[in-house]
C-alpha positions as CSV (number, residue, x, y, z in Angstrom):
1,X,21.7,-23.5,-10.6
2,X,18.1,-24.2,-10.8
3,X,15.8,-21.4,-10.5
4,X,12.1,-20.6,-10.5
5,X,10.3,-16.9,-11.3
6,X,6.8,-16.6,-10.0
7,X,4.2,-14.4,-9.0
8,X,3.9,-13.9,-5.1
9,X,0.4,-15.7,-4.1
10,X,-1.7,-15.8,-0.5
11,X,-1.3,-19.2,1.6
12,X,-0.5,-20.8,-2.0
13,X,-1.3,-24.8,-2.6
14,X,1.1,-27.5,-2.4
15,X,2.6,-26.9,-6.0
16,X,3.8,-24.0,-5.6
17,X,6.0,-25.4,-2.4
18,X,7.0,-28.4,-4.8
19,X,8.3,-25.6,-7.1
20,X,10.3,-23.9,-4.3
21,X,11.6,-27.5,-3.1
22,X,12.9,-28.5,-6.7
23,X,14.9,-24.8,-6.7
24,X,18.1,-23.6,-5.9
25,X,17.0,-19.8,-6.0
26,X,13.0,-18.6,-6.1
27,X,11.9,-15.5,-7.4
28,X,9.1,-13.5,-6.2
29,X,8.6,-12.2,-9.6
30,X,6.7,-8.8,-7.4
31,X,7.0,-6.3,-9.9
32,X,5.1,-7.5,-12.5
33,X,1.4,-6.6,-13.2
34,X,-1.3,-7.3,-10.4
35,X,-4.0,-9.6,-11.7
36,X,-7.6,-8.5,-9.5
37,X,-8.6,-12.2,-10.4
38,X,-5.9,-14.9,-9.8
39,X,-3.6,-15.9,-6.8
40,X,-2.0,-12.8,-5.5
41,X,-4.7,-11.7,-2.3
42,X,-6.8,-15.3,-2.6
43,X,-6.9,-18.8,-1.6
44,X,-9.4,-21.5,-0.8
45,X,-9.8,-23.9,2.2
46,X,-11.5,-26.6,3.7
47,X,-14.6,-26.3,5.9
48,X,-17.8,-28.0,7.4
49,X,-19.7,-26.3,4.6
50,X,-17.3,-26.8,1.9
51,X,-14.5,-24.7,-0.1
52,X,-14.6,-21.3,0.9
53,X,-12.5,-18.4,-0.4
54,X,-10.4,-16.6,2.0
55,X,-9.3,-13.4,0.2
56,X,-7.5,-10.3,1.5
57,X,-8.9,-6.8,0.3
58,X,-6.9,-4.5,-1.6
59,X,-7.6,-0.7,-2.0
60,X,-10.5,-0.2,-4.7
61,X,-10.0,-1.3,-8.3
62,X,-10.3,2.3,-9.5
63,X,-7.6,3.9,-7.8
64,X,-5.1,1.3,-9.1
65,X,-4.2,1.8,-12.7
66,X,-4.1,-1.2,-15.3
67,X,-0.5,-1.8,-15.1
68,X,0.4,-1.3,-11.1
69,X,2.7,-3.9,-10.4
70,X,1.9,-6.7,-7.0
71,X,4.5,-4.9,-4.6
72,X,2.5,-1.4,-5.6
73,X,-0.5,-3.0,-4.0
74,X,-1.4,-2.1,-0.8
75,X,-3.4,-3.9,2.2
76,X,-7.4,-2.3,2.5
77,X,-6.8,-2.6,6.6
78,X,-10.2,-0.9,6.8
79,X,-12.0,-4.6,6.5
80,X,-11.0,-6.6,9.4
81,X,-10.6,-9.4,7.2
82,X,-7.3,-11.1,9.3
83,X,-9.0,-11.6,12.2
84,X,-12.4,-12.9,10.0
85,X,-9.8,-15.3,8.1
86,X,-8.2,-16.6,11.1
87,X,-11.6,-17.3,12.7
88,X,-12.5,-19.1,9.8
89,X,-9.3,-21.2,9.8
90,X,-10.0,-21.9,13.7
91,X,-13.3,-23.5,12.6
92,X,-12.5,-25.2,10.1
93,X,-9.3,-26.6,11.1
94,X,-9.3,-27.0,15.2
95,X,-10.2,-30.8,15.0
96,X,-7.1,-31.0,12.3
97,X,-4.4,-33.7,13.9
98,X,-1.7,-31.0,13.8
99,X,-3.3,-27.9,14.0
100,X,-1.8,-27.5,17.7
101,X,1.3,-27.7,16.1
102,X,0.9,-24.5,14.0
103,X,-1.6,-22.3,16.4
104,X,0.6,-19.9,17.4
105,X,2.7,-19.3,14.5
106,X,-0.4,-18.2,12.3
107,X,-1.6,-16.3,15.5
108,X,0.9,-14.0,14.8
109,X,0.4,-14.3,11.3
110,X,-2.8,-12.9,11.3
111,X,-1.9,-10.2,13.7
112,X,0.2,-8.2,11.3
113,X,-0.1,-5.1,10.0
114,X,2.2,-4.9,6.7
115,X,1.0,-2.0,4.0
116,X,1.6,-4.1,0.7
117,X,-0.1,-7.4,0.0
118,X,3.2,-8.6,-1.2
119,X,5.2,-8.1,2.2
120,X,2.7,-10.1,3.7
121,X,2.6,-13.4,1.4
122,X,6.4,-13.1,0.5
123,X,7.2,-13.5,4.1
124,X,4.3,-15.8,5.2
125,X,5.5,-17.8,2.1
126,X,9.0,-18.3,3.0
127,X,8.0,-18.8,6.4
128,X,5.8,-21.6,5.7
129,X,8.5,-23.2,3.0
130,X,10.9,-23.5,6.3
131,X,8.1,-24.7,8.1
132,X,7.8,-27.7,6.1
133,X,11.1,-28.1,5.9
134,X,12.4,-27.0,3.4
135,X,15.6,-25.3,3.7
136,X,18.0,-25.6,1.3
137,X,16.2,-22.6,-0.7
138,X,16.7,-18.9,-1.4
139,X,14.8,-16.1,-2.1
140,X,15.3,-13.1,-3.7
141,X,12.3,-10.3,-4.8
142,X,12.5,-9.2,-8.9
143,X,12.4,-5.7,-7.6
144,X,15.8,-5.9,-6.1
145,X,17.2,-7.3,-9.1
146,X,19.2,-4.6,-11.3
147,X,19.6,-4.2,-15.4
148,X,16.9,-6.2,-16.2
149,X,15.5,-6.0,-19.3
150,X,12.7,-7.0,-21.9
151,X,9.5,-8.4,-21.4
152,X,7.7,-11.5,-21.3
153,X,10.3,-14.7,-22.1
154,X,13.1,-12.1,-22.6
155,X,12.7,-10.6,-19.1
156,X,12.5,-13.6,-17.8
157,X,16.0,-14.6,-19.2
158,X,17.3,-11.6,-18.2
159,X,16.7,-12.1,-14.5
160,X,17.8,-15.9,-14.9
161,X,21.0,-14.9,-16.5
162,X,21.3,-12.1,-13.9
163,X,21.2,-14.2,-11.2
164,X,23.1,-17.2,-12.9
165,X,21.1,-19.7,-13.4
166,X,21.2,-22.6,-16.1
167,X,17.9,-24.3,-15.3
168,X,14.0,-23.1,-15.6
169,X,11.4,-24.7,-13.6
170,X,8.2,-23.4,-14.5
171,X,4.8,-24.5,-14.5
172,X,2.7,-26.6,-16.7
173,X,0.7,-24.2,-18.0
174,X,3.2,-21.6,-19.0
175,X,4.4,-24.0,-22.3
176,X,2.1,-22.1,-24.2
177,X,3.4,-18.8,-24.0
178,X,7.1,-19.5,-23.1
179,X,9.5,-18.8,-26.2
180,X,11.7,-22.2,-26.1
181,X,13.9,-21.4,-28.5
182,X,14.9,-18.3,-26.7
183,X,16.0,-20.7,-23.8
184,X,17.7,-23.0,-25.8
185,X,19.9,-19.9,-27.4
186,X,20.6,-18.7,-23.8
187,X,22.2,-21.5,-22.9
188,X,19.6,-22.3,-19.9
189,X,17.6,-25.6,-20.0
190,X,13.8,-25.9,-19.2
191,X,11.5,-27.9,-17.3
192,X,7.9,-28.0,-17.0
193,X,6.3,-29.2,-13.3
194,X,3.9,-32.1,-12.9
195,X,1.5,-32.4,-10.8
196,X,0.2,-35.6,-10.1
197,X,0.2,-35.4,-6.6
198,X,-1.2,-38.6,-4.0
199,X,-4.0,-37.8,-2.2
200,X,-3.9,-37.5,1.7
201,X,-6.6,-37.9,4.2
202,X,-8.5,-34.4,4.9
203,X,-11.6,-33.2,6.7
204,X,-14.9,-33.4,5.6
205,X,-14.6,-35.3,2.6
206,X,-14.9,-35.2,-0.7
207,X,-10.9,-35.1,-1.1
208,X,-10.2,-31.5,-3.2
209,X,-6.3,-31.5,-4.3
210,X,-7.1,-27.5,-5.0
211,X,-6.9,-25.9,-1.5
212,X,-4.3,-24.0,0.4
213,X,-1.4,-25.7,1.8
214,X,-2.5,-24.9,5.3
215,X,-5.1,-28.1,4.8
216,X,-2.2,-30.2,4.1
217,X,0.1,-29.0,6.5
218,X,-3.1,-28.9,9.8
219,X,-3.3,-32.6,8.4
220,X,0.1,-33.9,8.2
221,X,2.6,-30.9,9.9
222,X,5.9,-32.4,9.7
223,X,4.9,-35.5,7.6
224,X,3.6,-32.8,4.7
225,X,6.7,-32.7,2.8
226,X,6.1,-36.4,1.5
227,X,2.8,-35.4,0.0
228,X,4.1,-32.6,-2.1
229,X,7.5,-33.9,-3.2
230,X,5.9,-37.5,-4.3
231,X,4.2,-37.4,-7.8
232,X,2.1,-40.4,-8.3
């Protein structure tokens, strides 16, 4: 069974959809540290003016201690940051072919009210995932997974050989931390992504590869799959 382990992120870009194509059985790996600066509560799009950030706030830095895990982080509802987000996405992506298409689904999105950041993007994730077809997929959170031990490489084993898997997808960049060996003595095999993806038409040019998959899916809607599961 192939398997990949990763971090819960906000609207992620098309890789991280390739990843959950090319698996049997993704895990939100959610109860792992919370890193203030990466993926988790962020994302970038497309607009008139160029990339902007969308990011969703989370309660002040200071109250959260240096190891609180991403399902441990909660939602600052005191910003009305959904409704500024999907105001942003209406005006930047209204004139997108297929953003008629997807209108009413991230309507609702954007009227939620979860507490913690990872309830939202876990289930907006595997919402979107289905939404561009791809079905074949499971999910399961790290946090419901029992007896699992170690840390770094070793955890990561442990929750692959928990759930029975043989084969590691993981990203590109994690060869330079990921014990190899340790794989190879567990009996699971490893693969590293690539992403070479082909470009696709977008608004308001230059072409950025880097944004959230919502650019390629207002673009292309049912079409998007092609564009994240073809490596040039």
């Amino acid at each position: 069974m192939k398997c990949v382990i990763l971090q819960p992120s906000y609207i992620p870009w098309r890789g991280y959809f390739h990843l959950i194509f090319k698996a049997d059985l993704f895990v939100f790996y959610n109860d792992v540290q919370y890193d203030k600066r990466g993926w988790r509560n962020r994302n970038r799009i497309k607009t008139p003016q160029g990339i902007q950030w969308l990011t969703i706030p989370v309660h002040a830095s200071g109250s959260m201690k240096a190891n609180t895990p991403i399902n441990n982080i909660n939602i600052s509802w005191e910003q009305p940051w959904a409704l500024n987000h999907w105001q942003r996405i209406q005006y930047s992506y209204k004139k997108a072919p297929c953003f008629p298409l997807y209108q009413d689904y991230f309507l609702d999105v954007y009227s939620r009210n979860p507490e913690t950041l990872a309830d939202f993007t876990i289930k907006t994730t595997i919402e979107i995932s289905r939404l561009l077809g791809i079905s074949h997929t499971q999910f399961i959170k790290s946090s419901e997974l029992t007896d699992i031990g170690g840390i770094r490489t070793d955890r990561l084993i442990s929750i692959l050989q928990r759930v029975g898997a043989d084969h590691y997808i993981s990203g590109p960049s994690a060869s330079d931390y990921i014990e190899k060996e340790k794989f190879n003595d567990a009996g699971i095999s490893l693969e590293y992504m690539s992403y070479g993806y082909p470009s696709y038409e977008q608004l308001y040019p230059p072409y950025e590869p880097y944004v959230s998959i919502i650019d390629l899916l207002f673009m292309h809607g049912k079409d998007s799959l092609k564009f994240i599961t073809s490596v040039g």
